[in-house]
N, C-alpha and C positions, 0 to 999 in steps of 0.2 A: 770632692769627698775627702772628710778627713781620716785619717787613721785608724782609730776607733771603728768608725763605721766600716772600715776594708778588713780589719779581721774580725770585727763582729760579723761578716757576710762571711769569709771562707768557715766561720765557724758555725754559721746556719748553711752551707753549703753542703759541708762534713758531715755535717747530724743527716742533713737530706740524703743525703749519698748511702750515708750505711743503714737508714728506716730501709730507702725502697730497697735495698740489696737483701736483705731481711726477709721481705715482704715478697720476692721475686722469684727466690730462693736462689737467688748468686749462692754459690759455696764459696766463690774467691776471697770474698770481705768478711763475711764471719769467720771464716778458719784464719785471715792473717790478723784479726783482734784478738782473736782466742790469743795467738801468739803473741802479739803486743799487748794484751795486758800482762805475760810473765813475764817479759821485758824491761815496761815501766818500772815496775820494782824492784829491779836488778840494780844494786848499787854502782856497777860497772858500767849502767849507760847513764844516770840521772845527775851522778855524781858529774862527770866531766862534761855533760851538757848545762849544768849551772855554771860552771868555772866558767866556759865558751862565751855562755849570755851575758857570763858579768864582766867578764875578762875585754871582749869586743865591744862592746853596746855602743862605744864612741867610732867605730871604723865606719868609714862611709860606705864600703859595698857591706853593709849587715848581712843581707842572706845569702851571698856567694861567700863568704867568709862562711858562714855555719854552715852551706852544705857544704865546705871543703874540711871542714871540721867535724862534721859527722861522717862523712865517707871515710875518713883516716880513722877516726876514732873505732867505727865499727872495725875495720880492720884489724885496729892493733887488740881490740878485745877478743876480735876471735882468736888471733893467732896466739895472744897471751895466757889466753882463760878456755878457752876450748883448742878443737884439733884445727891444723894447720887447713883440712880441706875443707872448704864449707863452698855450698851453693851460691850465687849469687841473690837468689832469693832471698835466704838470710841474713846477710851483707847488706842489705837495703834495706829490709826491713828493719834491720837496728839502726840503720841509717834514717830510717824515716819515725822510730822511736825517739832518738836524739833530736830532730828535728821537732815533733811535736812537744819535747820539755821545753823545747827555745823558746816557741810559739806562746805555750804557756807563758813561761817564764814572761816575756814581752808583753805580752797583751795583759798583764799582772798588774806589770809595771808601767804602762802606759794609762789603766785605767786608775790606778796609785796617781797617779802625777796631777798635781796641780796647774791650773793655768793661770 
């Protein structure tokens, strides 16, 4: 299976994931989209998740590099831009917003790329 086709699947995965949660009435996934979409528009996680995409894109471990790079990063945004205490719920979830700019960002750029 080539590339393409592995994050076109987590990305028909995702979509599946959050219809039936929807549909099911999870409250867990719609209340943490709620919060991830004020998130994604925070210039505070989108910015340094493009830097990360562009910056690494040639490192051999790619996604253990960006979730070590989005764990830190959620960090030092909270500790810099909000209050020192935060949940770890939150912490991850900017963590896991940083993560989905990468994803974008890659699957962008992969479907960009010529062979």
């Amino acid at each position: 299976m080539n590339l393409k086709k592995i994050y076109f699947s987590i990305l028909v995965a995702t979509v599946v994931i959050i219809v039936v949660s929807m549909f099911t009435g999870t409250k867990f996934i719609p209340v943490s989209l709620g919060i991830l979409k004020e998130m994604i528009v925070d210039w505070k996680i989108f910015v340094p998740a493009l830097v990360c995409a562009f910056a690494f894109s040639k490192v051999k471990y790619y996604w253990l590099t960006m979730l070590g790079c989005s764990l830190f990063a959620s960090m030092v945004v909270q500790v810099f831009f909000f209050s020192v205490h935060a949940g770890a719920y939150i912490i991850l979830l900017r963590a896991f917003c940083f993560l989905m700019v990468v994803y974008i960002v890659d699957y962008l750029r992969l479907i960009g790329k010529r062979k």
